[in-house]
C-alpha positions as CSV (number, residue, x, y, z in Angstrom):
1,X,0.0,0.0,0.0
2,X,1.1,3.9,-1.0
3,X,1.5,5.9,1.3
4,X,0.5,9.1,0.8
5,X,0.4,12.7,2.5
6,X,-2.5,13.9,3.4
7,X,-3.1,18.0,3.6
8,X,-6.8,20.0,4.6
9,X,-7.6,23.4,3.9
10,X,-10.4,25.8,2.8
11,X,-10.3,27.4,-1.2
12,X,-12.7,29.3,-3.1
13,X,-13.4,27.2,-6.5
14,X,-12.5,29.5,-9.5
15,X,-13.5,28.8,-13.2
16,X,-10.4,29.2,-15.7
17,X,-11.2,31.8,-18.4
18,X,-11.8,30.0,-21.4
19,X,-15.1,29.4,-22.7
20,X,-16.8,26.4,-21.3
21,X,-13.1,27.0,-18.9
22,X,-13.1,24.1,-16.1
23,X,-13.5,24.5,-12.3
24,X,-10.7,24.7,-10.1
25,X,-9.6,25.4,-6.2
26,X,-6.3,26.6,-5.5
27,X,-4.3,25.0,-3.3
28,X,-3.0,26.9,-0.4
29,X,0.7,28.6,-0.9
30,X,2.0,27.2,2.2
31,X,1.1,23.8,1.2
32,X,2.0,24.1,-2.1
33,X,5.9,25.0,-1.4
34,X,5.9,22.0,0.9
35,X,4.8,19.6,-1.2
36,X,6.9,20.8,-4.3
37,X,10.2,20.9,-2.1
38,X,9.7,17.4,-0.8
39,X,7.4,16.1,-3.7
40,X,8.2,17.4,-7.1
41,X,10.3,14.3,-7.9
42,X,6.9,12.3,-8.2
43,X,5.5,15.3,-10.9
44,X,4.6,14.2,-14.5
45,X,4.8,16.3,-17.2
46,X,3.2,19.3,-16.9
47,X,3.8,19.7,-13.0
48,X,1.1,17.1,-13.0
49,X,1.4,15.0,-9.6
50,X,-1.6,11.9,-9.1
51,X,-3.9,12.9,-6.0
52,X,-7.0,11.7,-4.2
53,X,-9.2,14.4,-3.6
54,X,-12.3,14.7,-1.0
55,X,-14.8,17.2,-0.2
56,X,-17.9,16.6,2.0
57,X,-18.7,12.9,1.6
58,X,-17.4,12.6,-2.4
59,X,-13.5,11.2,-2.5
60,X,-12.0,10.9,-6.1
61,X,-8.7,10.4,-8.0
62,X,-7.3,13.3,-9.6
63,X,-4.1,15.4,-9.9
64,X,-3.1,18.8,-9.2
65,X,-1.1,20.5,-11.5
66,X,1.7,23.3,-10.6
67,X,0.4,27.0,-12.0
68,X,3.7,28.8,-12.4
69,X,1.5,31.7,-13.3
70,X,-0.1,31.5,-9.7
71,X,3.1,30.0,-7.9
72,X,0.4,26.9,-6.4
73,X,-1.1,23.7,-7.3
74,X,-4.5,24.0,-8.8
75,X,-7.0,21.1,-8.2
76,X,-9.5,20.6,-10.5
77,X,-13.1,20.2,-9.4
78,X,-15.2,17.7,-11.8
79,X,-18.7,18.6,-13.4
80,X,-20.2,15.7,-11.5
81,X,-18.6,16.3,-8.4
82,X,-20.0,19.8,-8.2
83,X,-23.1,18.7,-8.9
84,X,-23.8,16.1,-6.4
85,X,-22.9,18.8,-4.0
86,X,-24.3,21.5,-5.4
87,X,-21.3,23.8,-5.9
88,X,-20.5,26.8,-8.1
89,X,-18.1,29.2,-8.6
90,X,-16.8,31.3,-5.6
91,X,-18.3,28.8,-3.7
92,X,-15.9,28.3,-0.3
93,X,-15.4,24.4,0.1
94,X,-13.5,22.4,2.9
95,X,-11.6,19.3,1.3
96,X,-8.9,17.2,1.6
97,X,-6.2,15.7,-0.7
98,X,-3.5,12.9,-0.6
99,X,-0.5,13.1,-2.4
């Protein structure tokens, strides 16, 4: 069995610009400079590194992806996730993730 790191915090979900742009959460900075000094080794391309991801009682695999833009990992939030709980944009959500 993996091990894996598990981190909780709060984020507002975003949409990215683009039309039809997909839903993400931002993960905290303070988390994010953790995990990339001890983790980056286990990023894919594109800053990609696999994750489990939880909010309320919906758990899911996933990845979060290094923004150099934003300096952070951003997490993206699935259509059907967001709808079974009812979530939108600016929406504040509590969740965990495993990496």
């Amino acid at each position: 069995m993996e091990v894996k790191i598990q981190y909780h915090f709060s984020a507002k979900i975003w949409q990215h610009n683009a039309p039809g742009g997909w839903h993400f959460t931002s993960v905290p900075n303070f988390i994010s400079k953790e995990i990339r000094e001890n983790l980056k080794w286990q990023e894919e391309g594109w800053g990609r590194m696999k994750a489990i991801a939880e909010i309320g009682s919906k758990r899911w695999e996933t990845a979060i992806w290094f923004d150099t833009k934003r300096n952070t990992y951003i997490l993206p939030i699935k259509a059907e996730i967001r709808k079974k709980l009812n979530l939108t944009t600016n929406d504040m959500i509590h969740l965990t993730i495993w990496v």
